[in-house]
Each structure stands twice: as structure tokens, then as C-alpha cells.
C-alpha positions in Angstrom: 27.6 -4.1 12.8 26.8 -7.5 11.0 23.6 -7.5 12.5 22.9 -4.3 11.4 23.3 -5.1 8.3 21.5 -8.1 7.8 19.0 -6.2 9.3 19.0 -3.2 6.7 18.9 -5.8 3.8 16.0 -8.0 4.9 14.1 -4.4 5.3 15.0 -4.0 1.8 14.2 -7.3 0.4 10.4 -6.8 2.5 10.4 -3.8 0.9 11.1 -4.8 -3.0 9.0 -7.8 -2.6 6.0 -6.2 -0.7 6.4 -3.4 -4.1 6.5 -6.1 -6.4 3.4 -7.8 -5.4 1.6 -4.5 -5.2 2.4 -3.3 -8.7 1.3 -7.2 -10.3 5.1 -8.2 -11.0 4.3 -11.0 -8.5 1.7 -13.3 -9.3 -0.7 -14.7 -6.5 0.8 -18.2 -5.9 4.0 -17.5 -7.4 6.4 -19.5 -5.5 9.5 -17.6 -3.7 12.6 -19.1 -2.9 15.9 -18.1 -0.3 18.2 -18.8 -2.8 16.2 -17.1 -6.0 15.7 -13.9 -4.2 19.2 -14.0 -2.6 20.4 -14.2 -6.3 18.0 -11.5 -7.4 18.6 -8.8 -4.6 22.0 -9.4 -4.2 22.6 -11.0 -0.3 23.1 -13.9 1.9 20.1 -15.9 2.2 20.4 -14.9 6.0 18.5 -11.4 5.7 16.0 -12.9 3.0 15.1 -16.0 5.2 14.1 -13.2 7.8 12.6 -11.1 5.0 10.3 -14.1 4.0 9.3 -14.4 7.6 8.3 -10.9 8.2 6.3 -11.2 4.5 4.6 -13.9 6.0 3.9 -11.9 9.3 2.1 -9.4 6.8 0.3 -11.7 4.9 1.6 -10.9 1.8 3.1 -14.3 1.2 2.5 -18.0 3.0 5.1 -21.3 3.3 4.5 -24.1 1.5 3.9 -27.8 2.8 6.6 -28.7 0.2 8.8 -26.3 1.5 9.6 -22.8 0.6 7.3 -20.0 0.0 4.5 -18.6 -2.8 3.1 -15.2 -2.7 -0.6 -15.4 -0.9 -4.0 -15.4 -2.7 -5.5 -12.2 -1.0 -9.6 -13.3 -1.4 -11.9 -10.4 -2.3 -13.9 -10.7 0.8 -10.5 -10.4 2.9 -9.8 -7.2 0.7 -13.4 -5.9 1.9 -12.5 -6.5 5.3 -8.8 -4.4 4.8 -10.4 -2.0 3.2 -12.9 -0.9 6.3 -10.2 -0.9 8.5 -8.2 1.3 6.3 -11.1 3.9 6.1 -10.5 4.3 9.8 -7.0 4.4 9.7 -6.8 7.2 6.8 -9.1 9.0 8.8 -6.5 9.2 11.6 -3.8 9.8 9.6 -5.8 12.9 8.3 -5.9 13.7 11.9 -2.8 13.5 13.1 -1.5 15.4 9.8 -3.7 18.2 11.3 -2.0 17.7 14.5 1.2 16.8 13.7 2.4 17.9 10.5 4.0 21.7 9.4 2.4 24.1 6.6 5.8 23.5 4.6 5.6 20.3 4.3 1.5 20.1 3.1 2.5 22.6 0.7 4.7 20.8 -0.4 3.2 17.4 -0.9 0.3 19.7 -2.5 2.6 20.9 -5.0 3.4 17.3 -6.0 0.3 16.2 -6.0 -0.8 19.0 -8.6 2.6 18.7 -11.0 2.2 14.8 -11.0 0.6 13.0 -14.1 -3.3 12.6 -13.3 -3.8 8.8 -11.9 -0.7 7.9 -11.8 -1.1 4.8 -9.5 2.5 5.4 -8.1 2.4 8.6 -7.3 -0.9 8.5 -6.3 0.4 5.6 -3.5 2.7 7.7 -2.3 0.4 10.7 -1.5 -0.9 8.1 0.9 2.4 7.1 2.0 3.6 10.5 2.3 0.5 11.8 4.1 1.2 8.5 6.9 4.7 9.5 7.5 3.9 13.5 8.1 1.3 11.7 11.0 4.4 11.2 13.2 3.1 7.8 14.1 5.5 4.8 12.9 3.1 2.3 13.8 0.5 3.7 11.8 2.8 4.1 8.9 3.8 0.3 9.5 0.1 -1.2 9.5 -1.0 1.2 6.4 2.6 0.0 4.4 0.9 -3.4 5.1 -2.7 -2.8 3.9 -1.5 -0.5 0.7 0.6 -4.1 -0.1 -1.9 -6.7 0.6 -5.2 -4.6 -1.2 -2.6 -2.4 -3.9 -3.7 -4.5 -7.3 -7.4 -4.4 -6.3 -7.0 -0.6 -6.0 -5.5 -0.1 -8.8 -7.9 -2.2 -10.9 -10.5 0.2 -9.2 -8.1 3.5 -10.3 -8.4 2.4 -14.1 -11.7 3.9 -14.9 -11.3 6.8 -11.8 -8.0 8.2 -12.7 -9.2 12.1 -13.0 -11.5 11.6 -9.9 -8.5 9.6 -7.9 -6.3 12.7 -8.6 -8.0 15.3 -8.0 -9.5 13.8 -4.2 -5.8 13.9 -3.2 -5.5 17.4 -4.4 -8.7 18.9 -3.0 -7.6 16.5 0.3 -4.4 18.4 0.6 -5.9 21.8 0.1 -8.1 21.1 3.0 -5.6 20.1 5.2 -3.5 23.3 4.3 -6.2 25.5 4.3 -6.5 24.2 8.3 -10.0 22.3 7.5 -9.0 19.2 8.8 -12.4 17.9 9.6 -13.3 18.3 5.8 -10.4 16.8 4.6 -11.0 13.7 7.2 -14.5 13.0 5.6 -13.2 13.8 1.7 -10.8 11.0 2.6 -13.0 8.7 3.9 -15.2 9.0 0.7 -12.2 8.7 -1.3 -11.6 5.5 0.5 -14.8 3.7 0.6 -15.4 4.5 -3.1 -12.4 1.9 -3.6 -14.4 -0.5 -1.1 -17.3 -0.2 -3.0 -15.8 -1.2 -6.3 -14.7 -4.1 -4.3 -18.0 -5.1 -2.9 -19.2 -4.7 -6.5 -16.8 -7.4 -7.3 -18.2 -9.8 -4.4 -21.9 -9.1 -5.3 -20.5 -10.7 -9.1 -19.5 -13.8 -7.9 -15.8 -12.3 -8.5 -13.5 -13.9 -5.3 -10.1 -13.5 -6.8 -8.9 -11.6 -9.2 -5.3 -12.7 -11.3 -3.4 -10.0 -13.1 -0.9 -9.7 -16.0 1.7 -7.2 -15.6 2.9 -6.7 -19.3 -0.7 -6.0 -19.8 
């Protein structure tokens, strides 16, 4: 039962910090201790030393000569390279949805994609999320929960100035998908995907390599 436990807190502890780094609240090269985020989620520094291993297993954060940890410097041109590979994954998930998932369910999501605030960039994350899970495929939901962590503050930098168009690709996506045109839906997505990589590459071609943010901004 112990194990269990320790086992259900370091999943939440990868799971707040992995969130945290995503929505900017962690700073690249911010350094991470056992005993500050034992303090700050609440547990024994047993299930956060395994969290901090498992972040580092996702790239999302590396250890320090010194000792300890700091949150990873994600390099544009590594963000490039995640971004191609998620094309091909979304397009799968679209797939499998097709395959896999019920009407309810897409009508469901649908609805929530069309009552949710335009460009919301947390709601529009979980339409992705939401859209993995309803694929039936863990894995697939495990190496996309990855990706969305490691790429989310580029993304999100990108969704600034495409709110409306963000928003309304999910929608039109879902539609497709209940509408039982899966192969359109698989190409809208991949669009919707590489116009993200393309912002990206727009970056690169700048001379931009990094890019630091400020939450309270």
C-alpha cells in the first residue's frame, strides 16, 4: 500500500511540475530541489526524488553538477524537431479517435470546444489531451503528455496572435471527426499543427534559439 502511494504522489508531483513549466511558472534554468518541492506539494522527499527522475526521463528538467536539479533549456531547433514528430503523432491520434472513440463522447468534447472562451490556451491543451485519451492508446497519450510539456510555452507564444484561428481548427476538427470524415479531420490537424512549427522555424530563421518568459506578464 506504501508503495502505492509513493507511487500516486510522484505521478502527481510529475504532473504539477510538468504543468508548471508549460504554463511559464517555471523558468528555464530554474533550479528544483527534493526538499523545496516536498515542502511545496506536500510529501516525503521519497515520491519527489522519483518524480525528479522521471522529469528528467522527459526532458523537462536536467541534474546539476553541483547537485540537485534546474528545469531544462528546451533550444528552438530541439522544439522544431518535437514539433514534426508531433504532426505525425496528432495525425494518429485523429486516427484512432475515428477507430476507437464513441459519437457521445466527440459530441461531447465538440460541445466544449464551442462553449469554451476562444484561445484559451488551457482549454485549447486539453482538446488535445482529451482527443489522445478517447484514442485508447496510453502510450500515445504518455509521449504526447511529454511533447505538449517540453514545446507548451513556444505554442502558446505562437497562440497569441492566432487565438480565433486556434479555436476554431479544434472546432471544425471535431465536427469532422463526428461527422465520420476522419480523413479530413486528419489533414485539418496536421495543418493546424505545422502552422505552430512554422512559427517556430520563423523564430530559427531570426537568429531566435531560446526564448525566456515572464509569467506575471
Amino acid at each position: 500500500m506504501a508503495a502505492g502511494a509513493n507511487e500516486a504522489r510522484s505521478r502527481m508531483v510529475v504532473d504539477a511540475v510538468a504543468r508548471q513549466i508549460s504554463d511559464f511558472e517555471l523558468e528555464p534554468g530554474e533550479r528544483l530541489t527534493e526538499e523545496g518541492l516536498a515542502k511545496r506539494y506536500e510529501v516525503s522527499r521519497t515520491p519527489v526524488r522519483e518524480a525528479l527522475t522521471s522529469l528528467q526521463e522527459m526532458g523537462l528538467v536536467e541534474r546539476l553538477p553541483a547537485g540537485g536539479y534546474a528545469v531544462r533549456v528546451v533550444r528552438l531547433e530541439t522544439v522544431a524537431d518535437l514539433m514534426v514528430i508531433w504532426a505525425t503523432l496528432e495525425e494518429l491520434v485523429i486516427r484512432l479517435v475515428a477507430r476507437n472513440a464513441d459519437r457521445a463522447s466527440l459530441e461531447r468534447l465538440l460541445a466544449q470546444a464551442r462553449d469554451e472562451t476562444s484561445g484559451d490556451p488551457m482549454v485549447e491543451e486539453q482538446i488535445h489531451s482529451e482527443l489522445a485519451r478517447l484514442s485508447g492508446n496510453q502510450e500515445l497519450v504518455r509521449l504526447l503528455g511529454t511533447i505538449y510539456s517540453r514545446t507548451g510555452p513556444y505554442r502558446r507564444l505562437d497562440g497569441l496572435n492566432r487565438r480565433d484561428e486556434i479555436h476554431t481548427d479544434h472546432v471544425r476538427i471535431l465536427e469532422l471527426l463526428v461527422d465520420d470524415h476522419a480523413e479530413d479531420a486528419r489533414e485539418l490537424m496536421r495543418e493546424h499543427v505545422e502552422r505552430s512549427h512554422r512559427f517556430v522555424e520563423m523564430l530559427l530563421r531570426g537568429g531566435v534559439r531560446s526564448v525566456s518568459f515572464d509569467a506575471s506578464a
